[in-house]
C-alpha positions as CSV (number, residue, x, y, z in Angstrom):
1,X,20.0,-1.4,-64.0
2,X,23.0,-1.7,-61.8
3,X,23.2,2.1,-60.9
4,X,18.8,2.4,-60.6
5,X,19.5,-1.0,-58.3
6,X,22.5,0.7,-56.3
7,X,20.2,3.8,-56.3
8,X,17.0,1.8,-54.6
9,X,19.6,0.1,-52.1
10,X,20.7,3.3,-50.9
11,X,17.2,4.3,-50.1
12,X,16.3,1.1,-48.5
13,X,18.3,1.7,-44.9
14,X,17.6,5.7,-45.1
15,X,13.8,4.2,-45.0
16,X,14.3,1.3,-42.0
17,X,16.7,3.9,-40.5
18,X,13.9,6.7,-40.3
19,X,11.2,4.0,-39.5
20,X,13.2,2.6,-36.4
21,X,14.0,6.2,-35.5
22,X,10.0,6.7,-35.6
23,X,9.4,3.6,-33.5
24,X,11.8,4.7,-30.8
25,X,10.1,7.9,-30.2
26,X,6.5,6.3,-29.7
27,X,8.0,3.4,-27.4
28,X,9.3,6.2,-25.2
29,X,6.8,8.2,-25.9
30,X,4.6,5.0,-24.5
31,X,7.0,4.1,-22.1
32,X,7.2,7.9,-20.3
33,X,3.3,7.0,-19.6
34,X,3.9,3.8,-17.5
35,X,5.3,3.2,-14.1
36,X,9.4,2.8,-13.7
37,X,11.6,2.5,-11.0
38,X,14.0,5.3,-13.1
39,X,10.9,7.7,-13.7
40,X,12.3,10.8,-11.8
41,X,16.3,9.7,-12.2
42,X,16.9,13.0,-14.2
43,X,13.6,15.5,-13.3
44,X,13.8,14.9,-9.5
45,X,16.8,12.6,-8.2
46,X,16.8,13.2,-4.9
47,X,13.2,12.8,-4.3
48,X,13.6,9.1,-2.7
49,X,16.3,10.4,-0.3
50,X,14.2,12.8,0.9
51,X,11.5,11.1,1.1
52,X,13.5,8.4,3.6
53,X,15.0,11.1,5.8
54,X,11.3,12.4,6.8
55,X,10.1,8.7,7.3
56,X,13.3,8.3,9.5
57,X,12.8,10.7,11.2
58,X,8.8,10.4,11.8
59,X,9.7,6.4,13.1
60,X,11.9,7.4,15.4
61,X,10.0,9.7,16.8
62,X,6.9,7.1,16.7
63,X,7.8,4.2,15.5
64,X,3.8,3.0,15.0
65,X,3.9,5.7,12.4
66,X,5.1,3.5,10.1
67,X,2.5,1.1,10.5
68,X,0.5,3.7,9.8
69,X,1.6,5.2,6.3
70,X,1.7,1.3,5.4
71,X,-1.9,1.1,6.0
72,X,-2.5,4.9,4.0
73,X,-1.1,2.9,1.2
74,X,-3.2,0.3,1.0
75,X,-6.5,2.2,1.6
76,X,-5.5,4.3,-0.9
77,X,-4.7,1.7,-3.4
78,X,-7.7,-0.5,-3.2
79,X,-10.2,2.8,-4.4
80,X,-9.7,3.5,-7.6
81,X,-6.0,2.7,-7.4
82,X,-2.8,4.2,-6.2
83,X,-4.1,7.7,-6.9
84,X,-3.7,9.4,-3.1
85,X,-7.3,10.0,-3.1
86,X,-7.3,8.6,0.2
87,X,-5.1,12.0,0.9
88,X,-7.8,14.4,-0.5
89,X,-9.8,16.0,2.5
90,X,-13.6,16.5,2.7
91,X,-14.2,20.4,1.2
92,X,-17.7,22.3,0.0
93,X,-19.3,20.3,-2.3
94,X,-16.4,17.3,-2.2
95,X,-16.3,14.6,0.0
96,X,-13.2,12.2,0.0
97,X,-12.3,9.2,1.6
98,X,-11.3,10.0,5.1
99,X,-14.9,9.9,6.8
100,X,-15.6,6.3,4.8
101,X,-16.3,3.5,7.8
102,X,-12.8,1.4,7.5
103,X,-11.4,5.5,7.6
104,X,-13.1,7.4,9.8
105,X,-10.9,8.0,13.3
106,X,-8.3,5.4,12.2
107,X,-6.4,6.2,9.4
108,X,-3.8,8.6,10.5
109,X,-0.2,9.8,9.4
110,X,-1.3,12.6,6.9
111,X,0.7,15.0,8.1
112,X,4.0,13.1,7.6
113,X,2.9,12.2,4.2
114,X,2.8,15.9,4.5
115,X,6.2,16.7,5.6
116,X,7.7,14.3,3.0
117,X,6.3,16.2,-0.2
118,X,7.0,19.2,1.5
119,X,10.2,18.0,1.5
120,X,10.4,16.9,-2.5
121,X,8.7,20.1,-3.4
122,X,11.5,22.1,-1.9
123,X,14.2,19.8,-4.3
124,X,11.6,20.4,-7.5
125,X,8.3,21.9,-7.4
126,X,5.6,20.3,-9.2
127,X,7.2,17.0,-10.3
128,X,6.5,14.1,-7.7
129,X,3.0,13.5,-7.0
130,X,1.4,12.6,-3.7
131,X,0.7,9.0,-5.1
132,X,4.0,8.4,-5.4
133,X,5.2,10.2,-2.3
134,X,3.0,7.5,-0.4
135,X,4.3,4.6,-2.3
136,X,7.4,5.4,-1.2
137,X,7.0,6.4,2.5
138,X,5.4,3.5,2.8
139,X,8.3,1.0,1.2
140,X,10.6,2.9,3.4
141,X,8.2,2.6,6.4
142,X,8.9,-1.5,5.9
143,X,12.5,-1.0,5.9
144,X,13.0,0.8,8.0
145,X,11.3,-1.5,11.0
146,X,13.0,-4.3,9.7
147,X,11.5,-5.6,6.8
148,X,12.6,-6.3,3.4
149,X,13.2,-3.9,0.3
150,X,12.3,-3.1,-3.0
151,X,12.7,-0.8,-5.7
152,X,9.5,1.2,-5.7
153,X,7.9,2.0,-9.5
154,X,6.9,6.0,-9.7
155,X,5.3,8.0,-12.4
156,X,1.9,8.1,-10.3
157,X,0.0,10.7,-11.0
158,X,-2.8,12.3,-8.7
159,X,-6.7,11.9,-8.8
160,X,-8.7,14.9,-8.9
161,X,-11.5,12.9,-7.6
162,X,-12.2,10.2,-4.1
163,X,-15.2,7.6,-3.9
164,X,-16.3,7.6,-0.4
165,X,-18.6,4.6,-1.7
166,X,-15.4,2.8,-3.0
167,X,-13.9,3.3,0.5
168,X,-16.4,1.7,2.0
169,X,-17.1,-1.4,-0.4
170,X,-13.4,-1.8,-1.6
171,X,-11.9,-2.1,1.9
172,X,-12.0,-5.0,3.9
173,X,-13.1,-5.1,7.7
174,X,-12.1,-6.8,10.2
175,X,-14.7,-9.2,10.7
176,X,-14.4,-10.6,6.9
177,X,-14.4,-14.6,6.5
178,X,-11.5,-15.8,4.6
179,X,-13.9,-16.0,1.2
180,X,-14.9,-12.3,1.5
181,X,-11.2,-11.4,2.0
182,X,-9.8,-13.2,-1.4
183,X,-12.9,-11.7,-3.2
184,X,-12.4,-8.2,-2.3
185,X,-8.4,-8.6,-3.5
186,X,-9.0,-10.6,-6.7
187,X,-11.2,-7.4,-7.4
188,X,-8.1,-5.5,-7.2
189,X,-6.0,-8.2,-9.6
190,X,-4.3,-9.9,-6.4
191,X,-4.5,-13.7,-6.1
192,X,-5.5,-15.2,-2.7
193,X,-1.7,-15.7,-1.7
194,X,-1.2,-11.9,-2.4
195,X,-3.6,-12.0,-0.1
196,X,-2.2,-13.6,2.8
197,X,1.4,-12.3,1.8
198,X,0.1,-8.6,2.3
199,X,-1.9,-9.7,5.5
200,X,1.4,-10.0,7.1
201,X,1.4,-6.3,6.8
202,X,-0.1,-6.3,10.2
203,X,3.1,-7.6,11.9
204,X,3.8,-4.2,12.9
205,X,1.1,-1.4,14.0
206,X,-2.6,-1.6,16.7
207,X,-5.7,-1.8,16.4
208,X,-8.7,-0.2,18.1
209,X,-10.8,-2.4,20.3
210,X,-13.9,-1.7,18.2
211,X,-12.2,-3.7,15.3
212,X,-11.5,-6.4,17.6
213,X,-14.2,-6.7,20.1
214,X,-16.5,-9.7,18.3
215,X,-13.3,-11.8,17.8
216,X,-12.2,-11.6,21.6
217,X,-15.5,-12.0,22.9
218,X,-17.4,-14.1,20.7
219,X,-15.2,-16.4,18.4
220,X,-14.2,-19.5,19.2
221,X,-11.0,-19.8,17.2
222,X,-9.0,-17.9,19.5
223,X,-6.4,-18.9,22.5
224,X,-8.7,-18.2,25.5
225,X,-5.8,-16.7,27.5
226,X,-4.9,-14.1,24.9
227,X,-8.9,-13.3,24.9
228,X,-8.9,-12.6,28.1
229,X,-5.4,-10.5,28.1
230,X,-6.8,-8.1,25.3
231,X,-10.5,-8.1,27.4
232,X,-8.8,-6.4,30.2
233,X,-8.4,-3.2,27.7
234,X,-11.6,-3.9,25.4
235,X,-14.9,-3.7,27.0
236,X,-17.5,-6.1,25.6
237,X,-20.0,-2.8,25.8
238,X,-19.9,-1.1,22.7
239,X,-19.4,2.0,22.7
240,X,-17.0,2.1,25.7
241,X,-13.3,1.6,25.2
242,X,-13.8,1.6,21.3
243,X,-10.9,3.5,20.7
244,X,-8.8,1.4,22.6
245,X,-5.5,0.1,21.2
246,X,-3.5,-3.4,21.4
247,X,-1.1,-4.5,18.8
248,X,-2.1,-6.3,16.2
249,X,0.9,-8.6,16.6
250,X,1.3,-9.2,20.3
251,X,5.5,-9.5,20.7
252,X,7.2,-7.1,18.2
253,X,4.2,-4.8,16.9
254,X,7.0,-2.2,15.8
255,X,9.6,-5.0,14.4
256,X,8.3,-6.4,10.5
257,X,9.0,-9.8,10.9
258,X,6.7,-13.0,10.9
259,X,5.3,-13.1,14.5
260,X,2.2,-12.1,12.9
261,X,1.9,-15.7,11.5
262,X,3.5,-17.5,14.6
263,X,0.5,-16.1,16.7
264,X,-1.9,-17.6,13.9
265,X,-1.0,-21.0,14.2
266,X,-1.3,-20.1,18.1
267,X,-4.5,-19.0,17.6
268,X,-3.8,-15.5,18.9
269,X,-4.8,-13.4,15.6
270,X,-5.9,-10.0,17.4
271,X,-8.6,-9.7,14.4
272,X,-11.6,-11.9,13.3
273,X,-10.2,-11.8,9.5
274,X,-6.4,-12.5,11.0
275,X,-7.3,-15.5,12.4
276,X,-9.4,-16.4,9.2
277,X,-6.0,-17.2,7.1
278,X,-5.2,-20.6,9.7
279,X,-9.2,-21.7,10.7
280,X,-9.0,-25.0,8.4
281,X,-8.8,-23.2,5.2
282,X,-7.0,-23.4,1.9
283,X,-4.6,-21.0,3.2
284,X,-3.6,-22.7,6.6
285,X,-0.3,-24.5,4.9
286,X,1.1,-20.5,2.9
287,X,0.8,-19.6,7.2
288,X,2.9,-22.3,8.0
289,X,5.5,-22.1,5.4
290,X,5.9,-18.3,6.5
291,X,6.3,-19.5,10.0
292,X,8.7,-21.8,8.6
293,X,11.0,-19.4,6.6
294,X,10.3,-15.7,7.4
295,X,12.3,-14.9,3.6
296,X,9.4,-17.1,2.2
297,X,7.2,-14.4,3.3
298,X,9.4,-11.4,2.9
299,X,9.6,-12.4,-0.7
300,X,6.0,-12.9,-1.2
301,X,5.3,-9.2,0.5
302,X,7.5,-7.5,-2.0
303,X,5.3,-9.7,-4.9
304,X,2.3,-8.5,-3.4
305,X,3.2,-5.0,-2.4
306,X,4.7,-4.3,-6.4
307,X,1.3,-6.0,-8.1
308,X,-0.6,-3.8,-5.7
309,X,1.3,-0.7,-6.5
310,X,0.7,-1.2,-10.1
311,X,-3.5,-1.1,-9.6
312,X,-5.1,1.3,-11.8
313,X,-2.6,3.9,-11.7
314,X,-2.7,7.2,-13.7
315,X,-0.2,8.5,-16.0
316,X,0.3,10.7,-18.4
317,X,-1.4,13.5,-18.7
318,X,-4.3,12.0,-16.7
319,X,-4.9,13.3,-13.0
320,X,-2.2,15.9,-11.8
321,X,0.9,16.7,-9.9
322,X,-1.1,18.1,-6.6
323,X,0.7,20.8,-4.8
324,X,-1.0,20.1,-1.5
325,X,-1.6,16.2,-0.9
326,X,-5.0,17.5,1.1
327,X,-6.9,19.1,-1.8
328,X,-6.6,19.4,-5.6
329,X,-5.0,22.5,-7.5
């Protein structure tokens, strides 16, 4: 009995061993398939370096570009995910995301989105998508106009598909009331103070009169002198001066700080759906407390900007590693 029980005792750990062994090879197996801020350390290392050089180089040149790839990111990310469908142009018998109303004429900043796979693909073809290329250019556009940092999850994988209908529902306008604006991100898994965390995004870039035009004219929420300033350069006639730019925050609209609030609680929110997050709300004290302590904020935009970076992405062996951003393989 002693040597059949030294016999089975022996076998025991052979079995656990083998069974943990197992276990480790489906968790990475599992894990290889989910977003990590390590996913390219050892296929494509240098991929987040060169990634930063382009955006360097693109913000010095034109430092609104920035505000730009930020704004790529999140149209892209609220239809059907971080997928850089918003990337995918309009071809026979496809049609993307770029013509969709909150799109079409405004979006812009392809090609240095453009430029910075190029620039990957050059270090090691065919591993970084364009989903990821974006999530990064647009982390490094923060940082690079002053705002905070974060370590960006990769392992994005790119759609084969758009949804020029999801573009156009998904996204929204300008001239949303404060309810419409936490529905549309709750449908995206982001809580209403992810909301007005990300809203801050708009410390830094313009906007075209068109977007603005109702709010300056017609609203009565808004400081009548900085109407009449951004009147001067938006016609009330539609159709003339629609493409018209002011910044959407009126002292540093290339610095990411929190001016963007300050003007709130001034009443000078260059859009209807700005000046919804301080008009009386539930949302009027989370403005205040950013105005209060710009780190509050910057720590709630990194929150928001990770859970939004996490929607719906694909891994895996769904979607592909596109070659050109602009159309699929």
């Amino acid at each position: 009995m002693a040597g059949a029980s030294a016999r089975s005792g022996g076998g025991g750990p052979c079995l656990v061993l083998l069974l943990v062994v197992i276990t480790a090879v489906l968790a990475g197996g599992s894990s290889a398939q989910q977003l990590s801020t390590g996913f390219y350390a050892y296929t494509c290392p240098g991929a987040m370096d060169a990634v930063k050089s382009v955006m360097e180089a693109a913000i010095a040149g034109e430092p609104r570009i920035g505000a730009s790839i930020l704004r790529l990111f999140f149209h892209d990310c609220f239809v059907q995910g971080c997928d850089g469908s918003l990337l995918l142009d309009d071809a026979p018998g496809f049609q993307g995301e770029k013509t969709a109303t909150p799109n079409n004429g405004s979006v812009r900043g392809f090609e240095v989105v453009d430029a910075a796979k190029a620039a990957v693909e050059a270090l090691c073809p065919a591993i970084v998508s364009c989903a990821d290329v974006l999530a990064l250019a647009a982390r490094d556009s923060v940082v690079i106009l002053g705002g905070p940092s974060w370590e960006v999850k990769v392992g994005r994988r790119d759609s084969t598909t758009a949804s020029f209908a999801g573009a156009n529902n998904n996204i929204p306008p300008p001239a949303s009331g404060l309810a419409n604006l936490t529905a549309l991100f709750a449908q995206q898994g982001l809580s209403q103070k992810d909301m007005v965390a990300l809203s801050g995004s708009h410390t830094i870039g313009q906007a075209r009169c068109t977007n603005f035009r109702a709010h300056i004219y017609n609203d009565t929420n808004i400081d009548s002198g900085f109407a009449g300033g951004r009147r001067s350069g938006c016609p009330s006639t539609s159709g003339s001066g629609d493409n018209n730019l002011a910044p959407l925050d009126l002292q540093t609209p290339t610095t990411f700080e929190n001016n963007y609030y300050k003007n709130l609680v001034g009443k000078k929110g260059l859009l209807h759906s700005d000046q919804e997050l301080f008009n009386g709300g539930t949302t009027d004290p989370q403005v205040q407390s950013y105005v209060s302590s710009q780190s509050t904020f910057f720590a709630d935009f990194v929150t928001g900007m990770i859970k939004m970076g996490d929607i719906s992405p694909l891994t895996g062996n769904n979607g592909q590693i596109r070659k050109n951003c602009r159309r699929t393989n």
